[in-house]
C-alpha positions in Angstrom: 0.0 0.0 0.0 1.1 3.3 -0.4 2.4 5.7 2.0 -0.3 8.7 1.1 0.8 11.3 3.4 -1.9 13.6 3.2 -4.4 14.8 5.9 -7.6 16.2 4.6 -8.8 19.7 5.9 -12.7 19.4 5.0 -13.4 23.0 5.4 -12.3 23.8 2.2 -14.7 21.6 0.5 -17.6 22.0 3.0 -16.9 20.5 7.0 -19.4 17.6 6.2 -18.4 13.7 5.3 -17.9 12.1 1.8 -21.6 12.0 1.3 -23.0 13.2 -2.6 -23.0 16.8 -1.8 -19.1 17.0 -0.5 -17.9 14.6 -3.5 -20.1 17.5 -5.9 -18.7 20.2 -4.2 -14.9 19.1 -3.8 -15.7 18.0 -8.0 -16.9 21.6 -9.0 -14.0 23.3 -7.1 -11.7 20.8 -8.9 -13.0 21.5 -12.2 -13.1 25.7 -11.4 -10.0 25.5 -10.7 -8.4 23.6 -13.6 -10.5 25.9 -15.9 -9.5 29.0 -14.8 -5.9 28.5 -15.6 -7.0 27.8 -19.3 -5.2 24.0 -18.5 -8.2 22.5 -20.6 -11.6 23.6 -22.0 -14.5 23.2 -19.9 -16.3 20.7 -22.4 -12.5 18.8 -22.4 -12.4 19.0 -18.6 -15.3 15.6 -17.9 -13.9 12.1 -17.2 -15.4 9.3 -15.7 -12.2 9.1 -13.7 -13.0 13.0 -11.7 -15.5 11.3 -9.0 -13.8 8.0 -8.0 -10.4 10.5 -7.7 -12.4 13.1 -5.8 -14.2 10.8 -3.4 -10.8 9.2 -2.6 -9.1 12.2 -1.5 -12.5 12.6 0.8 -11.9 10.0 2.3 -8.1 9.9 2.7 -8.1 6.8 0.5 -5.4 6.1 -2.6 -7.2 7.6 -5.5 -3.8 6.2 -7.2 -5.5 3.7 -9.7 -8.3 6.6 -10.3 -5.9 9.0 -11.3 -3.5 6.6 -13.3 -6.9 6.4 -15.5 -7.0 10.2 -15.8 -3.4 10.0 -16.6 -3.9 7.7 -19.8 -6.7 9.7 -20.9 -5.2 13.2 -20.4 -2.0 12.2 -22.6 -4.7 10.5 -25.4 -5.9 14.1 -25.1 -2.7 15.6 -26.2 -2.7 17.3 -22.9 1.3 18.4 -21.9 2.9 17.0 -19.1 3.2 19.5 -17.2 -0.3 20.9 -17.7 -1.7 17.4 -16.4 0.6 17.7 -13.1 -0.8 20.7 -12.4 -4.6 19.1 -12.3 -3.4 17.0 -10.1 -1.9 19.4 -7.7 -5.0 21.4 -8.3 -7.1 19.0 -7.0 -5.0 18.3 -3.8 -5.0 22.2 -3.4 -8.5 22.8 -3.4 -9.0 19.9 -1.2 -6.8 21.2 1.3 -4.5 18.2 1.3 -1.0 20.5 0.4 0.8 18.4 -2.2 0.0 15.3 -3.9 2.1 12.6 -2.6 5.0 11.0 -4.1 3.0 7.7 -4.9 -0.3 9.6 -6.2 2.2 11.3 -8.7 3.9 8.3 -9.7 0.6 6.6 -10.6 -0.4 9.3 -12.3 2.9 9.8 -14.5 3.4 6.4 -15.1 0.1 6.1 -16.9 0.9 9.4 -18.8 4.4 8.3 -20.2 2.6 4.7 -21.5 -0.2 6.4 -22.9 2.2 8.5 -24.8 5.1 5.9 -25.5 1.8 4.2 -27.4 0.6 6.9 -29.6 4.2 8.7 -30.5 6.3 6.8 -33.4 9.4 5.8 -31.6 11.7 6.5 -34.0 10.0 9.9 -33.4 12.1 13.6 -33.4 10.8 14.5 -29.8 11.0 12.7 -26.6 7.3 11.9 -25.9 7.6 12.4 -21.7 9.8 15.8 -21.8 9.2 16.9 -25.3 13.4 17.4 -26.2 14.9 16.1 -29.1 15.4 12.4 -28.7 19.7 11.1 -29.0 19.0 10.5 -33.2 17.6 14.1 -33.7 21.1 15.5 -31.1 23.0 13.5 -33.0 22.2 14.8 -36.5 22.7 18.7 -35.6 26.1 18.0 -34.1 26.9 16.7 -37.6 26.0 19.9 -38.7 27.9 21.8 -36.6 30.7 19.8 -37.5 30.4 20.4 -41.0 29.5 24.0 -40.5 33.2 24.0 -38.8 34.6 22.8 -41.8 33.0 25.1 -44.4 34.7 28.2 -41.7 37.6 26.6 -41.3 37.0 26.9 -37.8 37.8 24.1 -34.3 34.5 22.9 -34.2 35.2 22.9 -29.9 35.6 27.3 -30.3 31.8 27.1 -32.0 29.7 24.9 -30.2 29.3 22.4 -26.8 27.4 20.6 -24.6 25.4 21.2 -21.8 25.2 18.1 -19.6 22.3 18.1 -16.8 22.3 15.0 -14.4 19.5 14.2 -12.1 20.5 10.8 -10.7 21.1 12.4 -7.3 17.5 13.4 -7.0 16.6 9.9 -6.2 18.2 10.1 -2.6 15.5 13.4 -2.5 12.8 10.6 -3.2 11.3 12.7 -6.6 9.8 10.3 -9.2 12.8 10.5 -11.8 10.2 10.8 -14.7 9.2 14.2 -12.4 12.3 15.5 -11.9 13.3 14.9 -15.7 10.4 16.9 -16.7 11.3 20.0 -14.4 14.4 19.7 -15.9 13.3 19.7 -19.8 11.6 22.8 -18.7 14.5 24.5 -16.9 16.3 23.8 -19.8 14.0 25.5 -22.4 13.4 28.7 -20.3 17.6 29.0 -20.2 18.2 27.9 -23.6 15.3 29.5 -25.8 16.9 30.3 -28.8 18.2 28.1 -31.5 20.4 25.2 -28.8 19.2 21.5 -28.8 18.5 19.9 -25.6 17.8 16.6 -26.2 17.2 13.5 -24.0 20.3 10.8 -23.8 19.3 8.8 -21.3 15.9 9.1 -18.1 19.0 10.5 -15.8 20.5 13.1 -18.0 19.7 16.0 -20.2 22.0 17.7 -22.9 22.1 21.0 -24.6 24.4 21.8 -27.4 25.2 25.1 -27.2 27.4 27.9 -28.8 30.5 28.5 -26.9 30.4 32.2 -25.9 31.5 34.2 -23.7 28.4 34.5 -21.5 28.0 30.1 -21.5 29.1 30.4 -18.1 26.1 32.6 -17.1 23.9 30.4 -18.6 25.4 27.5 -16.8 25.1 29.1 -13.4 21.2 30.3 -14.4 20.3 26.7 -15.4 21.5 26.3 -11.9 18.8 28.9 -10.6 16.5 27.8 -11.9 16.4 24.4 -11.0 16.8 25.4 -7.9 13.7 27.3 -8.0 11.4 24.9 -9.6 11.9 22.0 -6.7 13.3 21.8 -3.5 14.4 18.2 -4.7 16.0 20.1 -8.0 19.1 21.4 -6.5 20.7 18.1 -6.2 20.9 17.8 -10.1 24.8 18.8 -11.2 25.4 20.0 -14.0 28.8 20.9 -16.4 30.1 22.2 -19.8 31.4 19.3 -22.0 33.6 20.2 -24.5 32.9 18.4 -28.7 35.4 16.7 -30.0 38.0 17.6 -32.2 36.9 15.3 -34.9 33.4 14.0 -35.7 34.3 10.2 -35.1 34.9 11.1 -31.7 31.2 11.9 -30.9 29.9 8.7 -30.9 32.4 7.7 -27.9 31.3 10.7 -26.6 27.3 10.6 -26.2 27.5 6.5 -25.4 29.5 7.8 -22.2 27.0 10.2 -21.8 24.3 8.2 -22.1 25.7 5.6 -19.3 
């Protein structure tokens, strides 16, 4: 069983027991709630799911199973990760609960990421859980910036290099690594919003390939920042410049150590 954590505080809901009126009530404000913020439309918002998930939380019950339903359905939906861990935390707000718990989340995500691994074509551009470029699409624009070296005449390591976030520490923290790899994608993407690739090389670690300027150590220590913002389990994720090799045959070596 899991360990939910959570204590319910009724009076947000109405101070009465999980009777019809407190499961409406607790599903309206749920619903209001994820509406407002424009996360889905209101005709978009029903599933068959909301009540059994609502009357769990009630009751201080695992609405696990419930919400791994949602979870499927949401990422049918085309819904984005992150938008579907905010209903979730939505819910537990309005409830008065504070945070969903670790194994609530896990249920949730893990139903998400098959869903998605089902519909996307593997072989696929985009990494179906964080939405980075998968290893084949990183691989192909490093070629290109090795060729681009060549037509310049230029080192290929004074033009470009990588970006390397790792996040196997976070597991001592106890965040779901699927979570914590998706606060990272979007770290990365608020730091690196112009024309750099971060990719996906492995469910631990993130890379971006970056031009090697003279402010790439700013944008090191603000990917720092802001990982440190997004979670408190965040900070524990290192991360470091890795310098491209002088020749292309070398990047294979490269991106398999990476990738370990």
């Amino acid at each position: 069983m899991l360990g939910l954590g959570y204590r319910r505080k009724v009076h947000v809901v109405g101070d009465v027991n999980c009777n019809g009126d407190a499961l409406a009530s607790l599903v309206s404000a749920w619903s209001d709630a994820v509406i407002s913020t424009g996360l889905v439309s209101p005709g978009d918002w029903w599933h068959p799911a909301v009540e059994a998930i609502a009357g769990a939380v009630l009751e201080g019950t695992d609405p696990g199973p419930a919400l791994a339903r949602l979870g499927e359905a949401r990422a049918q939906a085309g819904v984005g990760v992150s938008e579907a861990l905010d209903e979730v935390e939505a819910l537990f707000t309005v409830a008065g609960c504070g945070e969903p718990p670790y194994g609530v989340v896990r249920a949730y995500v893990e139903a998400y990421g098959d869903a998605l691994l089902g519909i996307v074509v593997p072989d696929g551009c985009e990494d179906p859980l964080t939405g980075l470029a998968t290893m084949p699409y990183l691989r192909t624009r490093v070629a290109e910036e090795y060729r681009e070296a060549a037509r310049d005449g230029t080192p290929v390591a004074h033009r470009a290099a990588f970006v390397v976030v790792d996040t196997s520490a976070d597991v001592r923290g106890g965040l779901l690594p699927a979570v914590g790899m998706i606060e990272v994608a979007e770290a990365m993407r608020a730091v690196f919003s112009g024309g750099e690739t971060c990719a996906v090389i492995n469910r631990r670690r993130c890379v971006a390939l970056v031009p090697r300027r003279l402010e790439l150590a700013r944008s090191v220590q603000l990917l720092h920042e802001v990982l440190a913002a997004r979670s408190p389990h965040l900070p524990a994720a290192h991360s470091w410049v890795e310098g491209l090799p002088s020749r292309e045959s070398g990047v294979a070596a490269l991106l398999t150590e990476l990738a370990r």
